[in-house]
N, C-alpha and C positions, 0 to 999 in steps of 0.2 A: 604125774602127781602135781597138785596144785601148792604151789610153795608159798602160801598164802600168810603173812606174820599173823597171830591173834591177838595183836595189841596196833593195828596197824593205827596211823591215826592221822588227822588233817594237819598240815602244816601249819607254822605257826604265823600267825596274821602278820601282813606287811606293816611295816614304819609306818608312820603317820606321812602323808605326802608331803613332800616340800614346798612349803610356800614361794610364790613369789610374784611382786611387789607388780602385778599385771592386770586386776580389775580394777572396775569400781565398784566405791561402796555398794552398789546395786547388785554387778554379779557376785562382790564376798557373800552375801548376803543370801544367795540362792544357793551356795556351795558349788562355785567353781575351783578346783583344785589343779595343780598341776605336778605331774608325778614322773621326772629324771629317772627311765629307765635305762642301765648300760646294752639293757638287750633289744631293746626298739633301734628300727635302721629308718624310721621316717618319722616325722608328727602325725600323731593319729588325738582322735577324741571320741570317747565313749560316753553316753547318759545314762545314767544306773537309774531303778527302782528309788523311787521317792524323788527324783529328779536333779540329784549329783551330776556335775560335769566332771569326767577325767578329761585333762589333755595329757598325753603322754609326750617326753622330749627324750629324746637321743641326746647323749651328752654331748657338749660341743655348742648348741645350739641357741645362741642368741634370743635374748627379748623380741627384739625387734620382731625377728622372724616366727617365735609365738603368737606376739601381739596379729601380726599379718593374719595369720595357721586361723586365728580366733576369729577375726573379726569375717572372715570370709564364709566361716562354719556356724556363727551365732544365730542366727538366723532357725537352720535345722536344729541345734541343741534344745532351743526353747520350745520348737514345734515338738522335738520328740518326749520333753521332760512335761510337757501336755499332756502330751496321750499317758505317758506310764501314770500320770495323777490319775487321770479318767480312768484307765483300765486296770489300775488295781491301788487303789487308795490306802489300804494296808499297808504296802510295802514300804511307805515311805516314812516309818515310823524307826524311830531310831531308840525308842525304848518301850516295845508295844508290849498290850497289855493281852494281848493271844501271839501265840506259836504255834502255827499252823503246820505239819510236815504231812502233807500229799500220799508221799512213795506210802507211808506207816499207816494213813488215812489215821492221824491221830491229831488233837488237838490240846493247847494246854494254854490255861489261864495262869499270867505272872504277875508276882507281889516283888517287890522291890524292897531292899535293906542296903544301907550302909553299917562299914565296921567289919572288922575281925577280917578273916581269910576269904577272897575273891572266890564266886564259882559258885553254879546252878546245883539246885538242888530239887528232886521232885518230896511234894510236901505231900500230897495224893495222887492218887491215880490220874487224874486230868490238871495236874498245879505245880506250878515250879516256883522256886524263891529264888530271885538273883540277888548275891551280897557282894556290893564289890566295898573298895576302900578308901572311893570319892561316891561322885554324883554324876561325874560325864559320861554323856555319849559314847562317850570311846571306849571307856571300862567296861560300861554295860554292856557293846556288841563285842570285847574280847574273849569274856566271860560267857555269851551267850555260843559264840564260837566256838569253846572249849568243848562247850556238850555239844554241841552240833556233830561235832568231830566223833567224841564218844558215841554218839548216835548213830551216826554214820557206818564206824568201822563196823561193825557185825552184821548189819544189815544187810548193807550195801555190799560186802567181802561174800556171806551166804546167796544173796542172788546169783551174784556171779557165778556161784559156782553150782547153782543149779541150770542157768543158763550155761555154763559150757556144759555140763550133763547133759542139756537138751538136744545139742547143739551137734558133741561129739566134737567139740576142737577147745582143744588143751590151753591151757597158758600158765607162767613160770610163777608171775609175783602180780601181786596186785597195790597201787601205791593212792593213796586218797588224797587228793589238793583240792586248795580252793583261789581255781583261777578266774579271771575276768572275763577271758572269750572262749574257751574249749569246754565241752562239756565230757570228754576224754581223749587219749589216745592208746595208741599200739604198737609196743616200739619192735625193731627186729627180733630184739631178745626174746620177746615175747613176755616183755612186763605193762600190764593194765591202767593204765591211770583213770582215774574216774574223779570227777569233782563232784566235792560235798554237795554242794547246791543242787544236784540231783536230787535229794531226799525235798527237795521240794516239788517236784514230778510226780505227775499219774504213775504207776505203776507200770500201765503198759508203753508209756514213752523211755521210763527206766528199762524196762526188758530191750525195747529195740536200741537204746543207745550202746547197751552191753553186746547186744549181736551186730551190731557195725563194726564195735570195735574187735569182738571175737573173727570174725570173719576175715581179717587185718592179717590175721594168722597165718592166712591162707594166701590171699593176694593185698600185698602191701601198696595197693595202688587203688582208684576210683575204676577201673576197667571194667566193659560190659559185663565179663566174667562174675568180677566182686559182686556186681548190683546182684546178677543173676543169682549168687548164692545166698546175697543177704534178703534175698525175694523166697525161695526155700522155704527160709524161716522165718521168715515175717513179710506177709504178702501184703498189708496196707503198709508197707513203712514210707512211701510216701507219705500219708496221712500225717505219718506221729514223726518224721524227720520236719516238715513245716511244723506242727506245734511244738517242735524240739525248740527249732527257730525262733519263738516265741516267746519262749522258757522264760526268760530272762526278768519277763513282768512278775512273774511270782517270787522271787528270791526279793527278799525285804534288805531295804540298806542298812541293818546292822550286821549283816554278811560281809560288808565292807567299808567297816570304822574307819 
């Protein structure tokens, strides 16, 4: 039986990243950030949609050796925060005036309001009002967040569980985040994680992401076996595991205020 919460919902959005005192005015300016994770065990840096740099630090971990981490990777950031400009120009809007969701194949045009109580509302069938309680960036995607999440949960909770009907393999709980590199996982227990940012996905790349992870059930490992079963039920998933890979261009950076 599927022990599925029906109020499940996306996590609540991380801290604002912590500054620190390591560009210049040129890269503040582009949105390079740097984000002290306790759970990161090396320096890493990612380029988000609209062309945000994360560096991530393990605590512990000196300027200096940031400063180095950077100047070594700079090069690639700017090449990649290129291409995400060119290949999907949308996303890098950080209070846009459409909301695109793929997986729903739904579209909605947003009006903006200051005042009173934070939080989307739809005003029509294709129209949302975001009101928050300033004017930043950051409000705006916490708020757009919120309903992402509510959107999310039922959607994405029902898929699931017509993909494991499909499927014929069970699982316990199902948990909704919204993370930076996983687009899910499968733990022993057999609890589901799936990231919101999927509802920005074809349909058919959300189904095979659900039976990768279904399959997990089965053999908690990448083994010829696992492939062979996740080929079963989804015979091109190479096709849609590469434009999984890809995903990342359509998720819009108010995904990550």
């Amino acid at each position: 039986m599927h022990n599925r919460p029906s109020r499940s919902r996306a996590r609540s959005a991380d801290p604002q990243p912590l500054q620190l005192s390591l560009w210049s005015p040129r890269d503040a300016s582009l949105g390079w950030d740097v984000r002290i994770s306790r759970r990161a065990r090396r320096l890493s840096m990612r380029v988000f949609p609209g062309g945000r740099v994360e560096v991530v630090v393990p605590p512990g971990v000196g300027i200096p050796a940031v400063e180095r981490f950077v100047a070594r990777h700079r090069d690639w950031a700017e090449r990649r925060a290129r291409e995400f400009a060119l290949q999907a120009p949308r996303s890098a809007e950080r209070r846009p005036s459409v909301v695109e969701l793929a997986f729903l194949g739904r579209r909605w045009s947003v009006e903006y309001a200051e005042g009173g109580r934070s939080g989307v509302v739809e005003t029509g069938e294709d129209a949302l009002r975001v009101r928050t309680t300033g004017s930043t960036d950051r409000q705006v995607g916490l708020a757009l967040l919120r309903w992402l999440g509510r959107m999310a949960a039922p959607h994405l909770g029902d898929r699931l569980d017509e993909v494991a009907g499909e499927t014929g393999i069970d699982y316990q709980r199902l948990l909704l985040r919204r993370q930076r590199t996983r687009w899910g996982s499968c733990s022993s227990a057999g609890t589901i994680s799936l990231n919101v940012c999927l509802m920005f996905q074809r349909p058919e790349v959300v189904r095979y992401l659900m039976v990768h992870e279904l399959c997990h059930r089965r053999h908690m490992n990448h083994s010829e076996r696992y492939w062979r079963l996740v080929e079963s039920f989804e015979p091109h998933w190479r096709v849609l595991d590469r434009e999984l890979l890809k995903g990342w261009r359509h998720v819009p950076a108010w995904v990550f205020p």
